[in-house]
N, C-alpha and C positions, 0 to 999 in steps of 0.2 A: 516457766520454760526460759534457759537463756536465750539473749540475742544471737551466739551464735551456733546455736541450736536453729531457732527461727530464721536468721539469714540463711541456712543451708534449706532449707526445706521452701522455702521461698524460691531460690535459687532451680531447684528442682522442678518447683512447681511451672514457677515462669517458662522455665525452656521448655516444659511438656506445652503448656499454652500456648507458646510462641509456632506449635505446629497447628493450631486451630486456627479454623477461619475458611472464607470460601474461596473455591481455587487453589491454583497452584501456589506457595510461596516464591519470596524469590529468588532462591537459592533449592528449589526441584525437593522438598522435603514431600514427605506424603503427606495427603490431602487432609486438614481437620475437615471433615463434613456439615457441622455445626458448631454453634456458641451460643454459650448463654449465660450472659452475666450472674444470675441468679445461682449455678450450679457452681462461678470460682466463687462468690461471695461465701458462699455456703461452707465453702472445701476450704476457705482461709480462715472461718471461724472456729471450724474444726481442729483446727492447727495451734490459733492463739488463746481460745479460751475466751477470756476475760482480757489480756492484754491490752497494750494499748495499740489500739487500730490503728490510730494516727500514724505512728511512729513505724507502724509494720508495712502500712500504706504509704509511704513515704520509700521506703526500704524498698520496696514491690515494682514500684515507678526507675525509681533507678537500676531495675534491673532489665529493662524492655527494651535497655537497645543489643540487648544478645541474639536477635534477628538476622543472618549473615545472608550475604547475598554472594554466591558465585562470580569471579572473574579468575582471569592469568590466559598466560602463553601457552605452547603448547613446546619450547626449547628446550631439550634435555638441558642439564646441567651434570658436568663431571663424572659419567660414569667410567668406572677404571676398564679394562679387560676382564672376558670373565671369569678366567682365571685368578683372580685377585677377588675372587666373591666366593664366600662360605655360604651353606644352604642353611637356614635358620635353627629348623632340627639338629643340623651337629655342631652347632657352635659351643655348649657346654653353657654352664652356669652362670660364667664370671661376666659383670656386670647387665645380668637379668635378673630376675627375679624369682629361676623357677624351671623345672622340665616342664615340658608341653607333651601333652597327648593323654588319654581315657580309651578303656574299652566301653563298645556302647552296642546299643539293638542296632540291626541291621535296618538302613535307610532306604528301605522301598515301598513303592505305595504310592498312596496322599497323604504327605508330608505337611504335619500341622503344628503351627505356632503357638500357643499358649502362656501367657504372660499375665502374673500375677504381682502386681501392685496395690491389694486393695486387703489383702488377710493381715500384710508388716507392711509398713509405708517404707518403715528403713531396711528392709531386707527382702529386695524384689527378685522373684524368679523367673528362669526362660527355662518351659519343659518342649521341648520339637516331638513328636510323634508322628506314627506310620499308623495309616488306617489303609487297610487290605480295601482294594475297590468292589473284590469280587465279592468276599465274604460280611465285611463289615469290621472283623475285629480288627485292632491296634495295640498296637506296645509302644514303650517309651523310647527313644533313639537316643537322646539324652536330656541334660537339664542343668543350669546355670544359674546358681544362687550368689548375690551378690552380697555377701557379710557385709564389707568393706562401707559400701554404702549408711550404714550405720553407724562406723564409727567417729561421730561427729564430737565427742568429748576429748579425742585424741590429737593431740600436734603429729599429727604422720602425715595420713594421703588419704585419699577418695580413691575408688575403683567404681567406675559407672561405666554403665551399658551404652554401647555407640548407636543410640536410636536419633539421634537429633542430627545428623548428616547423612544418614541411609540415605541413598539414592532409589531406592525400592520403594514402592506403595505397601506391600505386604512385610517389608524388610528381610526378605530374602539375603540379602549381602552383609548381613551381621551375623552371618554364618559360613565355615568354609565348605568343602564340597561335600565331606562324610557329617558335618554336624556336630564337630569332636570341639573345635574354635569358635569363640565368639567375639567381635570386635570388640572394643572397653576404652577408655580411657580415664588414664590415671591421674591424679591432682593430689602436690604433695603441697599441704595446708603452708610447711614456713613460710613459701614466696610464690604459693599459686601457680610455680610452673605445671604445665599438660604436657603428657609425654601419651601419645600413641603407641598403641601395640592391641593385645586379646589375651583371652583366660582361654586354661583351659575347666573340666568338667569339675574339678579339685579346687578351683579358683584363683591355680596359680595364673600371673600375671606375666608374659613376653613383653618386654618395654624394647620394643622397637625402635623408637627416639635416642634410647643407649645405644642399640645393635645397630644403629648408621653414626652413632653418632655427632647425634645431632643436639643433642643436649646441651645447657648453659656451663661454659667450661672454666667457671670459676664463679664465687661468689659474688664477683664486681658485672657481672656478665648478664645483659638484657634475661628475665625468666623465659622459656622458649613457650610455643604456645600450640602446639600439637595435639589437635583433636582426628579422633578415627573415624575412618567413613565405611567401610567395610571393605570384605569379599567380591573381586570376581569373578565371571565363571572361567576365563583361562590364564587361572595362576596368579593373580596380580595381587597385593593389598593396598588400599587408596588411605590415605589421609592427607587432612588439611593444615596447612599454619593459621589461625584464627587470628593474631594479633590485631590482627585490623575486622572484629568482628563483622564490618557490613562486606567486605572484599578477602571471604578466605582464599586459599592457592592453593589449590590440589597439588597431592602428591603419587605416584604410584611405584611400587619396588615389587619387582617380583621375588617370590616365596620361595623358590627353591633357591636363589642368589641373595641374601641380604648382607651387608656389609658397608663399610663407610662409601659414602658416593654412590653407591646402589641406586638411589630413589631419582625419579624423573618427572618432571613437571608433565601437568597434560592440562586442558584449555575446556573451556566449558563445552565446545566441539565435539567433543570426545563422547562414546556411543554408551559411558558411562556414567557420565559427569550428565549428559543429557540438562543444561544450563539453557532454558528460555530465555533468555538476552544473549543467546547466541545463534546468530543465520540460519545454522544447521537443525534448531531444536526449538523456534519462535513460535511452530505449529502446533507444539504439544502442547501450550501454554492450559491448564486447568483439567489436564490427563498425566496419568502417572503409572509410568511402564512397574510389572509385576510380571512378566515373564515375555522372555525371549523366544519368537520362535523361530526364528532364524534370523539372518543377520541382515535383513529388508521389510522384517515383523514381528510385533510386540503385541501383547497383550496389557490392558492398563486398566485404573480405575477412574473415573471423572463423573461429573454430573450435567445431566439435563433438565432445563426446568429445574433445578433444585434437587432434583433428584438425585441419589449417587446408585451409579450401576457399571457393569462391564465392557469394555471395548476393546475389538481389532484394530490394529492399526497399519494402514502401508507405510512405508517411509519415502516409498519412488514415485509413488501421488499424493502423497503429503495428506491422505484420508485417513478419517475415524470412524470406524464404524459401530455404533450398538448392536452386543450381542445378544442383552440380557434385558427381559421387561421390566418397564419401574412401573410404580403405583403405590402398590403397598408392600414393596419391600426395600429394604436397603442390601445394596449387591458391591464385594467389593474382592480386592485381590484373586483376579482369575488366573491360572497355569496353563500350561498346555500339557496336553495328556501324552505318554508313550506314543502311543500309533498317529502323533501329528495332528490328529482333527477335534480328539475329544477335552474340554478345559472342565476342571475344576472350581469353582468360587463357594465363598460362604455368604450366604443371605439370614437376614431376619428381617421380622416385623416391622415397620414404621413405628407401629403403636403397639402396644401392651408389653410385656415384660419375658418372652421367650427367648433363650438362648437360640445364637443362629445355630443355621446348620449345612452342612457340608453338600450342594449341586452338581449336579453335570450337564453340561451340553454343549454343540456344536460348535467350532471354531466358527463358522459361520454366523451363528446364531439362526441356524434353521430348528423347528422346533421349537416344545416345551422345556425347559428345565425339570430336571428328576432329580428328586430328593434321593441320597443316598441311605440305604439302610444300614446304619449301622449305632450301636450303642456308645459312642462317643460324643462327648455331648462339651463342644468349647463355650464358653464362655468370654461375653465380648462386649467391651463399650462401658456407655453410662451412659440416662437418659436425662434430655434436659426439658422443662415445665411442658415443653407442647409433645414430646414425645418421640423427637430424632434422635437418633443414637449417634454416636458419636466414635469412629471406629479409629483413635490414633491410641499410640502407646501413652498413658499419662498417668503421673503418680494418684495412688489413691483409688485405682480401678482394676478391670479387666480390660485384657486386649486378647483378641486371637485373629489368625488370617492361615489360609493355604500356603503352603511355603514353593512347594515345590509339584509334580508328580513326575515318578521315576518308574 
């Protein structure tokens, strides 16, 4: 295997890691639940073979300061009139990459994530699916194959999935409202600049970074360093400047206006960015919103005692409240249901090897939890030697979570 085969996969690998661990990160990534040494050693031998460990361990090290930490203002900078702003959909070709848009199943339901890293390590998909609450059955809504990610023999570019900035626990915001978009970010190998934007269901690519641009405007010219954070829910798209990996700077432009000077800084403050080194958001510190339910309560995932399960939250009493019992299950990305009271979350086992499965109950948490019936059956995690699952996106696995319910 070459080296720069192995450095990319490395590369991969690290920043999936880099969301593991207990608590909150510190830049509000969703929660790794667990680690365990034994399961990367495992998954890097899998990788190199015979190689030389040394030298790949060496390589592995140097890549562990890609850990970003949240900061910046909250000052706009430069936006024109909005008259001087075209909507993204009509801007045309030139200088993208691509039309945007897919016909897809209709997005109603319980809206489920599905993410497969573990069949092609180089060619990871996102399928979103509706599961009927009433009846049980589901269809597909859409699905998001990343070739690109594969093409490591190639002097071109990477197209990878925006899961390492989601501001979601269940990463909700790496999709637009119908599930047609999905955040990405691009890296074009001659000089490692990142450009910001999303695919769509075809895997063309919107380079956003162009469509402000904000790209490196000449060869002599620092590479820009634009990674995507996502969707959200009224209209916006976020990404970050990374250059200074521990200190990114949010971005946000809204979608129906994209254009040069369009994009506006916003501050860890902000009900998005949701940044635990800031006044606003110090309480959430080791909880991780996955659904809004109105604009003074959230729904999140966090752990007690070690445990990971589901929480309410106020934001005008600065309380958390457990929804969901632990013990022997693992509980995580709850929703709020339609009618306001009822949440959706997926659980499985602490121990043995069953796929979770889709719950309901009370915003309150009054009540037992009820299994949903239905023949859908996600697929989620990896277990490490003592038997916790592990519920982040990470090469080389399964991941699923609730996205939504509508």
């Amino acid at each position: 295997m070459s080296k720069k085969v192995i450095m990319m996969l490395l590369t991969m690998a690290v920043s999936a890691m880099t969301l593991v661990g207990c608590g909150k990160s510190d830049y509000g990534n969703p929660p790794g639940l667990a680690y365990d040494a034994g399961v990367a050693e495992s998954f890097k031998d899998d990788l190199v073979g015979d190689g030389n460990l040394a030298e790949i361990d060496e390589m592995s090290n140097n890549l562990e300061d890609e850990v970003v930490e949240a900061e910046g203002d909250d000052a706009e900078f430069g936006r024109p009139p909005e008259e001087d702003l075209v909507p993204w959909d009509e801007m045309g070709s030139e200088g993208v990459d691509g039309e945007i848009g897919s016909e897809t199943g209709e997005a109603k339901g319980i809206i489920m994530l599905q993410v497969d890293w573990k069949s092609n390590t180089f060619t990871p998909s996102f399928v979103v699916n509706a599961v009927d609450a009433d009846t049980g059955d589901y269809h597909t809504v859409s699905s998001f194959t990343f070739e690109h990610v594969a093409r490591v023999q190639e002097d071109e570019f990477l197209i990878e999935p925006a899961y390492e900035l989601s501001r979601y626990s269940n990463y909700r915001d790496m999709f637009n409202e119908d599930f047609t978009l999905m955040a990405a970010t691009k890296t074009f190998l001659a000089n490692e600049e990142k450009h910001a934007g999303w695919v769509d269901q075809s895997g063309e690519f919107f380079d956003l970074t162009i469509a402000l641009n904000e790209q490196a405007q000449s060869d002599f010219d620092t590479a820009k360093q634009y990674k995507s954070a996502g969707f959200t829910t009224d209209g916006n798209f976020v990404y970050a400047d990374v250059k200074d990996p521990h200190n990114p700077v949010y971005y946000m432009v809204p979608l129906n206006k994209i254009g040069p000077d369009a994009s506006f800084r916003v501050d860890g403050g902000h009900p998005y960015i949701m940044d635990i080194h800031s006044d606003a958001w110090d309480w959430t510190r080791g909880y991780f919103v996955s659904s809004w339910i109105n604009e003074g309560q959230f729904l999140a995932t966090g752990a007690v005692d070690g445990d990971v399960t589901c929480w309410h939250a106020n934001i005008a009493t600065k309380s958390i409240n457990q929804i969901v019992p632990t013990g022997s299950q693992t509980s995580w990305g709850p929703v709020i249901g339609p009618d306001g009271t009822s949440v959706a979350f997926l659980s499985a086992p602490n121990q043995g090897t069953d796929s979770p499965s889709v719950y309901i109950t009370d915003v309150n948490g009054e009540g037992n939890p009820v299994k949903l019936a239905t023949s859908y059956l996600p697929l989620s995690g990896r277990y490490a030697e003592h038997g916790d699952i592990l519920q982040v996106i990470s090469i080389g696995y399964h991941y699923a979570s609730v996205l939504e319910w509508r």
